[in-house]
N, C-alpha and C positions, 0 to 999 in steps of 0.2 A: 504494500500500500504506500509506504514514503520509499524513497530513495536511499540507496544505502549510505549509512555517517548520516545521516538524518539525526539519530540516537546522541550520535556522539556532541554532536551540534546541541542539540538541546542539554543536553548533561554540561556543557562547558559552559553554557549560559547562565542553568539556575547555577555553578560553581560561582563564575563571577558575578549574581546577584548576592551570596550568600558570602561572600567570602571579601569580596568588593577588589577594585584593580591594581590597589597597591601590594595586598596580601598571595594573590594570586602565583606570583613565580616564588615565594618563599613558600608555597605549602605544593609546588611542585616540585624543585632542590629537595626538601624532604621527605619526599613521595620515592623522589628517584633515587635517593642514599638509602633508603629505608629500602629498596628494593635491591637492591644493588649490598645492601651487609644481608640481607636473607641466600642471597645469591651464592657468597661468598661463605656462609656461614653452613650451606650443604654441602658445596664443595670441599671446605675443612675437613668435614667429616671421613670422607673420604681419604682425602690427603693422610690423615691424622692415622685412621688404622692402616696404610700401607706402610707412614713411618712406624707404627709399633711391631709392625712384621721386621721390620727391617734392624729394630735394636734386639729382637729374642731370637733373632737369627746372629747376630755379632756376640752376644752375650753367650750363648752356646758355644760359639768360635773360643770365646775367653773362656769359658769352663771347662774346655776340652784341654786348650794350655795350663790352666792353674793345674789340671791333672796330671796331666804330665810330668809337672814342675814337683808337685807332692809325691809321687811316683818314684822318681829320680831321688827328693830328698830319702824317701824313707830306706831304698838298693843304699843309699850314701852311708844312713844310720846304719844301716844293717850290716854294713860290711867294717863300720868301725868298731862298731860292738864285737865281730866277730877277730878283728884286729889285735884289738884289747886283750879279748879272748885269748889269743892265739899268747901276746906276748907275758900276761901274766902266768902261763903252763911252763 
């Protein structure tokens, strides 16, 4: 029956009677940041658990060396105790 943006037309008008000419670009600035940190704010989301896959996978890398390192110490202890061993006989 109307024209398409007919809609929009009318919605932009009762805006600027309700809101008046000066107020108008300051409550679209904040329309478009407000839409614009939603935007950003599911995208984080995302971001967010790929970087925590990414520190339990490096964390694992370091627990595999710490083991190692404990490993190594304990053959170390073990062979001084057996040294000790040897030289107190």
């Amino acid at each position: 029956m109307f024209p398409k943006g007919f809609e929009w037309v009318v919605i932009l008008i009762v805006a600027l009677l309700i809101f008046g000419p000066k107020n108008l670009p300051k409550l679209g600035k904040s329309l478009g940041s407000t839409v614009k940190n939603i935007r950003e704010g599911m995208e984080g989301d995302k971001g967010e658990s790929k970087q925590a896959e990414d520190v339990v996978v490096e964390e694992s890398e370091e627990d595999k060396e710490i083991a190692d390192l404990e490993a190594k110490l304990a053959a170390a202890k073990k062979k001084k105790a057996e040294d000790g061993d040897a030289d107190a006989e």
